[in-house]
Backbone as CSV, one residue per row, in Angstrom:
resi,resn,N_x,N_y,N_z,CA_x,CA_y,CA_z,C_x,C_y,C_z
1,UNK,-2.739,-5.191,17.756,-3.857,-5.961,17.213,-3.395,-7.084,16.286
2,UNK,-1.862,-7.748,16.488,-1.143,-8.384,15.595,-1.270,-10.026,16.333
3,UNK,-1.661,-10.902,16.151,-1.235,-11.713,16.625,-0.321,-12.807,16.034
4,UNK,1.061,-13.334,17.167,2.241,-13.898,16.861,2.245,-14.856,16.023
5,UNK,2.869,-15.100,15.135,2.786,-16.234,14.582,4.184,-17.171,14.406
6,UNK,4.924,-17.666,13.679,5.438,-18.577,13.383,7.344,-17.843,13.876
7,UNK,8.255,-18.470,14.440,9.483,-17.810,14.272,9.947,-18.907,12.906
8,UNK,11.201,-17.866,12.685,12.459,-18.940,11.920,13.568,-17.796,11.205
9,UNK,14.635,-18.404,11.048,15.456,-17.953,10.061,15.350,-17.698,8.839
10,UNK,15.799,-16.197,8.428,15.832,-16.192,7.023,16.633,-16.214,6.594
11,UNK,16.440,-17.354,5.577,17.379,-18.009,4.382,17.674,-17.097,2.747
12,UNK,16.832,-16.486,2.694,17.035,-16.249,1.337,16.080,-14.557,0.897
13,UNK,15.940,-13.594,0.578,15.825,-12.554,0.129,15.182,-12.535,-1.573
14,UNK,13.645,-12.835,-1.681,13.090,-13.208,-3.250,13.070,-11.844,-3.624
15,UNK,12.583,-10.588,-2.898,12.493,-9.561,-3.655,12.739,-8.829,-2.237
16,UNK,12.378,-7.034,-2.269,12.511,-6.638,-1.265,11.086,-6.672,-0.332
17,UNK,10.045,-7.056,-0.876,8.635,-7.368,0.338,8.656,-8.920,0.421
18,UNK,9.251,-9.898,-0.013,9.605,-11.550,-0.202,10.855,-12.181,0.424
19,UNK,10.561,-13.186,1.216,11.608,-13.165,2.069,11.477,-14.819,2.072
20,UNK,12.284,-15.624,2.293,12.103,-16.968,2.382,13.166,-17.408,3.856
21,UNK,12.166,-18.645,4.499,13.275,-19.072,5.757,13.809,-20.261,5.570
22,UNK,14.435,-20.718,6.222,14.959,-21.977,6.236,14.391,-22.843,6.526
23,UNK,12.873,-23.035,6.978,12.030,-24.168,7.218,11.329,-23.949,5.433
24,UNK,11.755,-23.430,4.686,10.941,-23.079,3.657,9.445,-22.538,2.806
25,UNK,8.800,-22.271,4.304,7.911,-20.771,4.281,8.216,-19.593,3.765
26,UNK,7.740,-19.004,2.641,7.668,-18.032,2.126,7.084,-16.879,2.916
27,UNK,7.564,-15.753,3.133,6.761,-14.238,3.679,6.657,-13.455,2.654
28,UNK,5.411,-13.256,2.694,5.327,-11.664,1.907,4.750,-10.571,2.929
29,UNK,5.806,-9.590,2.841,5.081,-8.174,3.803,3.973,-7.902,3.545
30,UNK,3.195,-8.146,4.392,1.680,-7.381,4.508,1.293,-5.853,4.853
31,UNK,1.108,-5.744,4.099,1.016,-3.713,3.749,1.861,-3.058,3.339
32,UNK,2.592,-3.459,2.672,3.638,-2.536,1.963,3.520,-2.931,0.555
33,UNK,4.217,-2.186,-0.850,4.583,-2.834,-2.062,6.316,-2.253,-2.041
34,UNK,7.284,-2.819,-2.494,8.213,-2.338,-2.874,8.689,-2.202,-4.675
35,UNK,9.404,-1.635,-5.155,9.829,-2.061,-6.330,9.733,-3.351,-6.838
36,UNK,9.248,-3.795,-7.731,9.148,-5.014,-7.937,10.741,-4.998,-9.001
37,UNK,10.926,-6.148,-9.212,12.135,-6.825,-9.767,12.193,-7.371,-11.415
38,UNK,12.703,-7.792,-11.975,11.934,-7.637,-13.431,11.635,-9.227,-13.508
39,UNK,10.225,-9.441,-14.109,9.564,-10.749,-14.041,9.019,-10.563,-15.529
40,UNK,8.494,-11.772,-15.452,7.939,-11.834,-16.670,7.977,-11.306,-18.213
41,UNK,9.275,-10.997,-18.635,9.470,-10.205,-19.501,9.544,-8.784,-19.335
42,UNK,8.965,-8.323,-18.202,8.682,-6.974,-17.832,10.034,-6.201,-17.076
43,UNK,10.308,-5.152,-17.237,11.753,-4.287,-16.819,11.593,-4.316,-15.373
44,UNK,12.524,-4.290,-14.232,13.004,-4.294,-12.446,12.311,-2.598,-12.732
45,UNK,11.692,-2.450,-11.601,11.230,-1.078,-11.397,12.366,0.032,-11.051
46,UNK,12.438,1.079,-10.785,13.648,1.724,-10.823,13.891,1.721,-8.530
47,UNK,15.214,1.165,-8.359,15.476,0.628,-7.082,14.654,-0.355,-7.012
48,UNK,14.748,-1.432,-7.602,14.622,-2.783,-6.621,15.637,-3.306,-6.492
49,UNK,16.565,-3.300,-7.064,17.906,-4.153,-6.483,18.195,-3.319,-5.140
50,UNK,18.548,-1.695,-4.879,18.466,-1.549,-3.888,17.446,-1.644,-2.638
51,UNK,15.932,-1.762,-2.813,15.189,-1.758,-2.321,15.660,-3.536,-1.392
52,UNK,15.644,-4.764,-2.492,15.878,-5.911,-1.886,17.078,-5.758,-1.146
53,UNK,18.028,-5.141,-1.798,19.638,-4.795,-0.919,18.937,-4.817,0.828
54,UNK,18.370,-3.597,0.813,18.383,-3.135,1.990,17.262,-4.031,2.830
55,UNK,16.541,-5.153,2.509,15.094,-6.062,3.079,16.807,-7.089,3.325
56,UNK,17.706,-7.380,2.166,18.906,-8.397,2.743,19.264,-7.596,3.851
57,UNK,20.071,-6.961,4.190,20.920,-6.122,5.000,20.070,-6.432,6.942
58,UNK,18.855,-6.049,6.422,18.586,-6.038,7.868,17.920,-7.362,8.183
59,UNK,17.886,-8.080,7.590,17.479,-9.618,8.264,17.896,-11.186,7.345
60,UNK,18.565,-10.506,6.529,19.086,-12.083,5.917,19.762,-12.990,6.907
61,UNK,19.439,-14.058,7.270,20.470,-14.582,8.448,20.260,-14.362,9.609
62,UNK,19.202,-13.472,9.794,18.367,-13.203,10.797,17.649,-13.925,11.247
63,UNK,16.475,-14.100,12.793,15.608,-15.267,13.065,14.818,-13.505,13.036
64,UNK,13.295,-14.535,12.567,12.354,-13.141,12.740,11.043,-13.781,13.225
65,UNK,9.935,-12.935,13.319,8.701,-13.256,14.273,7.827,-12.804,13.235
66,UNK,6.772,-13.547,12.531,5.700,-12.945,12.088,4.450,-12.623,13.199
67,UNK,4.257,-11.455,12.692,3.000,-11.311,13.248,1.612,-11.052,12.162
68,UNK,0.903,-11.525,12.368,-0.916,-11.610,11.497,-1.611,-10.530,11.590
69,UNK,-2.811,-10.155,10.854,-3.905,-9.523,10.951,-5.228,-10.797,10.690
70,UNK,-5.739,-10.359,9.751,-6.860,-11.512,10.437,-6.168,-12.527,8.944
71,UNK,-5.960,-12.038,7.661,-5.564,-13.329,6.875,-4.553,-13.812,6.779
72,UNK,-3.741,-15.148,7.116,-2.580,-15.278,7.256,-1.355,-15.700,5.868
73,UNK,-2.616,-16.095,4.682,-1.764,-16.800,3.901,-2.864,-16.096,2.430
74,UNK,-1.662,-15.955,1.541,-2.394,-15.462,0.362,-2.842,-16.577,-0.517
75,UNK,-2.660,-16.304,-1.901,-3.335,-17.307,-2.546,-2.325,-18.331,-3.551
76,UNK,-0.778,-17.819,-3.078,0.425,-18.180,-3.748,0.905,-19.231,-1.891
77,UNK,0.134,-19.119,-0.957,0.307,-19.940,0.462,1.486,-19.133,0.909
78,UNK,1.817,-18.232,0.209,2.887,-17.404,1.477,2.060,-16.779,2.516
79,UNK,3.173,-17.236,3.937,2.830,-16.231,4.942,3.072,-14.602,4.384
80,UNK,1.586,-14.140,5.071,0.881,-12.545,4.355,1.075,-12.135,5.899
81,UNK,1.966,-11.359,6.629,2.497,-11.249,7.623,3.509,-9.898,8.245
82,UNK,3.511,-9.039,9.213,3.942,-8.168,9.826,5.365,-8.852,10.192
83,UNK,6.635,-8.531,9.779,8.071,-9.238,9.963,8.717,-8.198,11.389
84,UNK,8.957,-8.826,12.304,9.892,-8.121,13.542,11.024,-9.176,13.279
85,UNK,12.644,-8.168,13.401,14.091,-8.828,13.452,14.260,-8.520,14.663
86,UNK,14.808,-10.068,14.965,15.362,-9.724,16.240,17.267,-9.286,15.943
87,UNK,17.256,-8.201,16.332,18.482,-7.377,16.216,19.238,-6.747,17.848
88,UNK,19.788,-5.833,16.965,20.508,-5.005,17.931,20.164,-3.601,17.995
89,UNK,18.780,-3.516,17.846,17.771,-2.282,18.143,17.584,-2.271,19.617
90,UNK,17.548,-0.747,19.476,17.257,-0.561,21.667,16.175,-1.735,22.476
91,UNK,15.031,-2.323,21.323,14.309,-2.736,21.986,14.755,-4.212,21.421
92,UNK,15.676,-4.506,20.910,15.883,-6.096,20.622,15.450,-6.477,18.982
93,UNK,14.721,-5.503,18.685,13.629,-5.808,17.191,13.371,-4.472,16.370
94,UNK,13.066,-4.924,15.386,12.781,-3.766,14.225,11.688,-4.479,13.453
95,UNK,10.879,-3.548,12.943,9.655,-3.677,12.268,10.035,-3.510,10.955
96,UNK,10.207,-4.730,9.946,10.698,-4.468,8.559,10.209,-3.844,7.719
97,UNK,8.685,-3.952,8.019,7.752,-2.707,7.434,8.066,-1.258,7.749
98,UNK,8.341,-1.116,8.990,8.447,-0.136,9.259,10.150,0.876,8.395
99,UNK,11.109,0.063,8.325,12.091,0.286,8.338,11.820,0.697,6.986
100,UNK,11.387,-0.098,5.859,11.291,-0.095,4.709,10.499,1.265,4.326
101,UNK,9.125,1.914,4.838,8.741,2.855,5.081,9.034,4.068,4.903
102,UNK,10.040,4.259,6.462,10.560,5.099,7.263,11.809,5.733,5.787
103,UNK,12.770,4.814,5.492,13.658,4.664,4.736,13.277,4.825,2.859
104,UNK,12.100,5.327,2.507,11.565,5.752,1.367,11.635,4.595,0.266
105,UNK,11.653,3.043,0.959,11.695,1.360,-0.100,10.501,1.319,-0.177
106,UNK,9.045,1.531,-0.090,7.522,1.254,0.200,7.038,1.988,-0.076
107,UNK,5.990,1.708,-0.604,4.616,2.075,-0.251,3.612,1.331,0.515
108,UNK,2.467,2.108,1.201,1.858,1.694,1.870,0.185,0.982,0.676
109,UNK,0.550,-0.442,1.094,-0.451,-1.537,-0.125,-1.455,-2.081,0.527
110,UNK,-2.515,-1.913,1.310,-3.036,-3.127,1.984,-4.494,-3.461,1.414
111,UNK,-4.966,-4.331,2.314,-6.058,-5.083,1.319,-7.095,-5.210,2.696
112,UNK,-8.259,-5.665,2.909,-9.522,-5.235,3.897,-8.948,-5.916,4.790
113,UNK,-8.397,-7.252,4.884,-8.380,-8.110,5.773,-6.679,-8.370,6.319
114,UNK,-6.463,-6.764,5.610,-4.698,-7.084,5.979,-3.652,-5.885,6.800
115,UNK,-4.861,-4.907,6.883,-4.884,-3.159,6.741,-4.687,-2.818,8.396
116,UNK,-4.544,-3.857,9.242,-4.530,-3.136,10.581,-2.523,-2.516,9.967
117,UNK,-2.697,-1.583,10.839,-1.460,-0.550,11.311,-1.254,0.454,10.151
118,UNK,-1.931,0.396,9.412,-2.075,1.347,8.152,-1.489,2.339,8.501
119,UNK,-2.239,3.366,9.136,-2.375,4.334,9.397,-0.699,4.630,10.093
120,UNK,-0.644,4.222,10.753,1.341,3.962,11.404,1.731,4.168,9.998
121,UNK,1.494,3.355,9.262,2.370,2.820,7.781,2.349,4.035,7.152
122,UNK,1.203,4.291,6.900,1.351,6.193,6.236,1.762,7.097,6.578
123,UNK,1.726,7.514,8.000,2.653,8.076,8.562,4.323,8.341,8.442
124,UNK,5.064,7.321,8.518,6.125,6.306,8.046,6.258,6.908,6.033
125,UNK,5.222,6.380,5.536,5.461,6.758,4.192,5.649,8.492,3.495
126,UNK,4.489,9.187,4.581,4.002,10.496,4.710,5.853,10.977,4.618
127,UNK,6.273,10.933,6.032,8.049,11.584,6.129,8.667,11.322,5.084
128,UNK,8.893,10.256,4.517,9.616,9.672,3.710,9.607,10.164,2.438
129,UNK,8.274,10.418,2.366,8.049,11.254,0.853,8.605,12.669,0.714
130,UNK,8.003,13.239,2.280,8.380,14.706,2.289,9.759,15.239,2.469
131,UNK,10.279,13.580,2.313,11.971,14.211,2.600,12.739,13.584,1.230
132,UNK,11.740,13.077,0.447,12.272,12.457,-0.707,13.433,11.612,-0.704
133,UNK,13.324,10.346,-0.050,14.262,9.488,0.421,13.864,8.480,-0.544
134,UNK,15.107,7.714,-1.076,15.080,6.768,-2.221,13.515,6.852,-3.262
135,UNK,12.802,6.374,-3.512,11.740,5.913,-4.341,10.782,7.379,-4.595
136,UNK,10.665,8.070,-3.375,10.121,9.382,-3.689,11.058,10.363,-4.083
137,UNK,12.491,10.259,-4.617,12.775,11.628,-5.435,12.964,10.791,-6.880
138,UNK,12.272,9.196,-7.806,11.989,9.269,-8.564,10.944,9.490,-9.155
139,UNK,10.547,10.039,-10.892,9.255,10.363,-11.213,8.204,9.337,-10.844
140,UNK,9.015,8.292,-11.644,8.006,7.275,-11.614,6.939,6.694,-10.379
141,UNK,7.158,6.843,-9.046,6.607,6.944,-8.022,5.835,7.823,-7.361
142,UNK,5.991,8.762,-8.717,5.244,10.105,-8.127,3.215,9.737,-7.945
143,UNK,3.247,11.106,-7.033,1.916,10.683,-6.899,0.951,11.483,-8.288
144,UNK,0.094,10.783,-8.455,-0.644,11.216,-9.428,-1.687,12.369,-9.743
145,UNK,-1.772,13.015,-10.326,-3.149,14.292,-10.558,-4.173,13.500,-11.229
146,UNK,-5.402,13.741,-11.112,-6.611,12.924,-11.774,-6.335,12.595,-13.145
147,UNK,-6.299,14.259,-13.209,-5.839,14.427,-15.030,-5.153,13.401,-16.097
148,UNK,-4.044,13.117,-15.174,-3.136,12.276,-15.539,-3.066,11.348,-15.965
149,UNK,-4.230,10.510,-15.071,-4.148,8.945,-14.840,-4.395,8.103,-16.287
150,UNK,-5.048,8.570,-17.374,-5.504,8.089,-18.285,-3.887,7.107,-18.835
151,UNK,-2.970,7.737,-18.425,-1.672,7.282,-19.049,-0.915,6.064,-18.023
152,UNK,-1.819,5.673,-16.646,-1.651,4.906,-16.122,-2.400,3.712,-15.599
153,UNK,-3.356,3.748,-17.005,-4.558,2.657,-16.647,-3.597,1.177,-16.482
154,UNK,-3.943,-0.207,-16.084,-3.484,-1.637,-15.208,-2.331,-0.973,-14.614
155,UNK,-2.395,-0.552,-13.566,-0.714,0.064,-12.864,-1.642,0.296,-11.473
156,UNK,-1.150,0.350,-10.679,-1.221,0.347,-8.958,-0.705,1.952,-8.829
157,UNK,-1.145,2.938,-8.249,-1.067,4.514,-7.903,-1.331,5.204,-6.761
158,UNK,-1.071,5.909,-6.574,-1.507,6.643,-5.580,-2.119,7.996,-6.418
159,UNK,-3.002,8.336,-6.293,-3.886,9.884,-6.600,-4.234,10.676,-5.697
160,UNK,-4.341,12.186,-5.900,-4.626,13.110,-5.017,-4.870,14.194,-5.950
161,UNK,-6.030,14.468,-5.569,-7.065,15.880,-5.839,-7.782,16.232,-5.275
162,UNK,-8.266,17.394,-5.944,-9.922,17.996,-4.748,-11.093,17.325,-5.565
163,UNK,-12.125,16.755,-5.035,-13.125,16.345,-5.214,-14.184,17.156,-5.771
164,UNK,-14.520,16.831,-7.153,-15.568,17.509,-7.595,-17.383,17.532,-7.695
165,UNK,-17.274,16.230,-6.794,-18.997,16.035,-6.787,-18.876,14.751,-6.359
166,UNK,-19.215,14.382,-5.178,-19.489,13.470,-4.152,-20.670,12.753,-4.050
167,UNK,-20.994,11.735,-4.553,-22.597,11.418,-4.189,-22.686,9.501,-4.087
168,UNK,-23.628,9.429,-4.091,-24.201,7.556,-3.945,-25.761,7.718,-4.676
169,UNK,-25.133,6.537,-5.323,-25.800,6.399,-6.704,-26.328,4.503,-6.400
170,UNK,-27.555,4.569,-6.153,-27.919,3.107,-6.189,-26.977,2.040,-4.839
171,UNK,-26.893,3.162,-3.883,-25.942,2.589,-2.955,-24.610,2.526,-3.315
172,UNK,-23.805,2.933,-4.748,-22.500,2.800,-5.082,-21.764,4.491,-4.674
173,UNK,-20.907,4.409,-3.755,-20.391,6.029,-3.276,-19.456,6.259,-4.728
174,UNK,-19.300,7.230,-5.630,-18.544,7.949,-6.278,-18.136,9.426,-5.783
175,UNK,-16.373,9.488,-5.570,-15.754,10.881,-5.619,-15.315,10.890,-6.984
176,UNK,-15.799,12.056,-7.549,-15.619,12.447,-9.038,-14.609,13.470,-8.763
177,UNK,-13.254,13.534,-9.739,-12.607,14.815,-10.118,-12.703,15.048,-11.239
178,UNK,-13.800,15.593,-11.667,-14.759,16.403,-12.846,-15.977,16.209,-13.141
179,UNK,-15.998,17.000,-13.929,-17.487,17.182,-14.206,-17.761,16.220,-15.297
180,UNK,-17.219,15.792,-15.590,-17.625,14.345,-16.931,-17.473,13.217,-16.878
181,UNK,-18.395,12.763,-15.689,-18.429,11.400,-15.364,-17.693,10.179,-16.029
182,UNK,-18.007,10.409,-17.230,-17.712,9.351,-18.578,-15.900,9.297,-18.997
183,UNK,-15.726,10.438,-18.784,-13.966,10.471,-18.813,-13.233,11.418,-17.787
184,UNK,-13.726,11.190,-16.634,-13.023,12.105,-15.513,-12.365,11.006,-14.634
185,UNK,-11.741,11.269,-13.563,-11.166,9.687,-12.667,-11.967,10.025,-11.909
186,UNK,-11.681,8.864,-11.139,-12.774,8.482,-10.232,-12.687,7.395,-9.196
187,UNK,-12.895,8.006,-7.708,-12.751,6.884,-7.052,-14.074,6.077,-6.700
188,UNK,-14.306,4.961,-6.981,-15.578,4.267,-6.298,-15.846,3.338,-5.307
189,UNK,-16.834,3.422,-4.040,-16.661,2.642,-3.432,-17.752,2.139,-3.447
190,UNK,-18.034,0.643,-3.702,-18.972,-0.262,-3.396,-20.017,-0.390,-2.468
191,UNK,-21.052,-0.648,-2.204,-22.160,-0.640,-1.195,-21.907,-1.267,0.269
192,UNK,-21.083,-2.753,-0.199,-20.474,-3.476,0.634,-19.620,-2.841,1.289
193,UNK,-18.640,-1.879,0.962,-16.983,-1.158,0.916,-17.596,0.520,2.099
194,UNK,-19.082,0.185,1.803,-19.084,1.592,2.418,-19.600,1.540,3.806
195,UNK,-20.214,0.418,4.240,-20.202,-0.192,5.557,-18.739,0.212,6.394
196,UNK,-17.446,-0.229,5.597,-16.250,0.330,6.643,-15.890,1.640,6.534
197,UNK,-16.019,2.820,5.722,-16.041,3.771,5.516,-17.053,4.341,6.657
198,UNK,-18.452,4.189,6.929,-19.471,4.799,8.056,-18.807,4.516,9.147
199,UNK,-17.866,3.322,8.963,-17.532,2.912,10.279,-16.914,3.425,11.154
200,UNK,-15.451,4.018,9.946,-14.352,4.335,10.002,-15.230,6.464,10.307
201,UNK,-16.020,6.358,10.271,-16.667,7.972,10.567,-16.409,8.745,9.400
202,UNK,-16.672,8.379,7.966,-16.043,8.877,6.861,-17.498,8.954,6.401
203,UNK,-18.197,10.026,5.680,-19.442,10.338,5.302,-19.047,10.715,4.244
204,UNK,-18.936,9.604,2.849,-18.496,10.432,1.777,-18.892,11.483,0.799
205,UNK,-20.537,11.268,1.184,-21.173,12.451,0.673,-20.969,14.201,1.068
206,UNK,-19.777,13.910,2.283,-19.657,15.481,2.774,-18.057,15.599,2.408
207,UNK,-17.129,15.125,0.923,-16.359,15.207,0.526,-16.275,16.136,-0.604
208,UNK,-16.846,16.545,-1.266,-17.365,17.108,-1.837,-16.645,18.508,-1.720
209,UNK,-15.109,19.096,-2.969,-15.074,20.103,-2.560,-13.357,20.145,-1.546
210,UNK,-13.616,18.511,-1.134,-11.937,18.390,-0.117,-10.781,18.067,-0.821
211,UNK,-9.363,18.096,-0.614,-8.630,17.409,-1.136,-8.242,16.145,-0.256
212,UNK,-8.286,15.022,-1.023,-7.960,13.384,-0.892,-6.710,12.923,-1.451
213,UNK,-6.772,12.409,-0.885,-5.365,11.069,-1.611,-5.897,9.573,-1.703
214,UNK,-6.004,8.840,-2.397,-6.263,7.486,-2.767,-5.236,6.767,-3.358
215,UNK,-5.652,5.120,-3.063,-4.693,4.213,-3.855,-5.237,2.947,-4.588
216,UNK,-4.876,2.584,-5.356,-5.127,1.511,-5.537,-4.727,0.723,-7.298
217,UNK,-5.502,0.107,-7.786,-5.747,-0.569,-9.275,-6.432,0.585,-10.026
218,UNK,-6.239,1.403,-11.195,-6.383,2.195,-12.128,-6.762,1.545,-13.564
219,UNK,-8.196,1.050,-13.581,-8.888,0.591,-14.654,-9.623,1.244,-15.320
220,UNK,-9.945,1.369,-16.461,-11.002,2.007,-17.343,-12.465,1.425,-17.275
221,UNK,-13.348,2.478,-16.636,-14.509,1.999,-16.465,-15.214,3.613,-16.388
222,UNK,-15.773,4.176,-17.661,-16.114,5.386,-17.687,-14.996,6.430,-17.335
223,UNK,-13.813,6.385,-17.873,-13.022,7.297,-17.118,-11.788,6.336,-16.773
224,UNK,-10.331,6.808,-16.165,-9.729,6.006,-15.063,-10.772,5.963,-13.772
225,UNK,-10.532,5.168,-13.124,-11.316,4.232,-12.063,-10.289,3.693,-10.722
226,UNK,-10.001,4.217,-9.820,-9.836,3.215,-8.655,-11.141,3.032,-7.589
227,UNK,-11.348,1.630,-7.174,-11.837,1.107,-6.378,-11.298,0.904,-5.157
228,UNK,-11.908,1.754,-3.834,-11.563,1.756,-2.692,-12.504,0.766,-2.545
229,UNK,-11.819,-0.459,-1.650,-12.384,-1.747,-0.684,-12.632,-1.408,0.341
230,UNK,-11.711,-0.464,1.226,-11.779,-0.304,2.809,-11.020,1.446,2.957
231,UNK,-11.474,1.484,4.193,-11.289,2.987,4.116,-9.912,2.979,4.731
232,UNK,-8.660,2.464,4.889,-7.415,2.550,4.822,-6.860,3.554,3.040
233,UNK,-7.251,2.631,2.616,-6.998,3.562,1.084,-7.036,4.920,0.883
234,UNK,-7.673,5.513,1.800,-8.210,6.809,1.789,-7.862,8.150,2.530
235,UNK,-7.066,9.079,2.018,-6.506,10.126,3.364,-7.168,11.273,2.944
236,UNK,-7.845,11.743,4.221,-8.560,13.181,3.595,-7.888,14.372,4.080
237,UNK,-7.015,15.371,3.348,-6.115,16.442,3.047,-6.446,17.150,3.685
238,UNK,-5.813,17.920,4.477,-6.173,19.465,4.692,-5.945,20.055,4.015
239,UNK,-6.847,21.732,3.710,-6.256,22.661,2.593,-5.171,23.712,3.145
């Protein structure tokens, strides 16, 4: 569901999801986050030098193929884009997302209009975790308990709990993990947001009680707070 976009050489390695070519188009991987690098005054996350190591290794000097979902360019005009190397893989190519994944450099990041292959992508992330390969045998990447989150409000997360009271409120869907609305976490999804959720065959009012996993932005709004956009964000657990 990718369609082809632009070839060229890559010239240069900005981070490990940032990639620059020699026509001087910028890529940023679409659906993944890796370690970020230290910017702004702020400390390199723990493995990003190796994380970028290994985004150099398999395509610096490389010619590669973007492929799209429906948005092609963010708001910094980098190509927002699915990266295939053409290599010396059985089939000629490797999926840099994928590799990055598979290989425990990622997480799986996407956004409404960027989210096709998700589900591949979690998969991919799913092994990786359970075998604790690079980024998942540090803490800091760990996944989160509701409880917790208060200590990770402006930070990007992944959460997982059982759901304590499921409902839609004025058309706004809330999964609560507790009973105290006002300081419990909480995932919310928007009126707009829940159109792809029915879509996706997800009835969140019959959550109630399951264990989930979510991702996203962790803000204070009655509680920690992530906002699910699209139902990629969302994995519902078996017990």
């Amino acid at each position: 569901d990718l369609a082809p976009g632009e070839t060229g050489r890559v010239a240069a390695i900005l981070s490990a999801d940032t990639i620059g070519l020699e026509d001087g188009l910028r890529v940023r991987l679409a659906g993944i986050q890796t370690p970020s690098p230290a910017r702004a005054g702020r400390p390199a996350w723990p493995l990003a030098a190796e994380a970028a190591a290994e985004t150099g290794r398999l395509c610096l000097g490389r010619t590669i193929t973007l492929h799209y979902a429906e948005d092609r360019r963010d708001r910094w005009q980098r190509a927002l884009a699915h990266v295939m190397v053409q290599d010396g893989a059985p089939d000629g190519r490797t999926w840099l997302q994928g590799h990055l994944l598979q290989h425990g450099f990622a997480r799986v990041y996407t956004w409404p209009r960027t989210a096709t292959g998700a589900r591949a992508m979690l998969d991919l992330e799913r092994t990786a975790r359970a075998n604790r390969r690079a980024i998942w045998a540090e803490r800091f990447y760990r996944i989160r308990n509701p409880g917790e989150t208060w200590g990770d409000l402006d930070s990007w997360q992944i959460v997982e709990g059982r759901v304590a009271d499921a409902a839609v409120v004025r058309g706004t869907g809330y999964l609560n993990f507790g009973l105290d609305w006002r300081n419990d976490f909480t995932f919310r999804i928007e009126s707009d947001a829940r159109r792809g959720f029915r879509k996706a065959g997800i009835d969140l009012t019959s959550l109630t009680g399951r264990r989930v996993r979510g991702r996203g932005w962790v803000y204070p709004t009655n509680g920690p707070m992530i906002d699910l956009t699209h139902p990629e964000q969302l994995e519902i657990l078996e017990d």
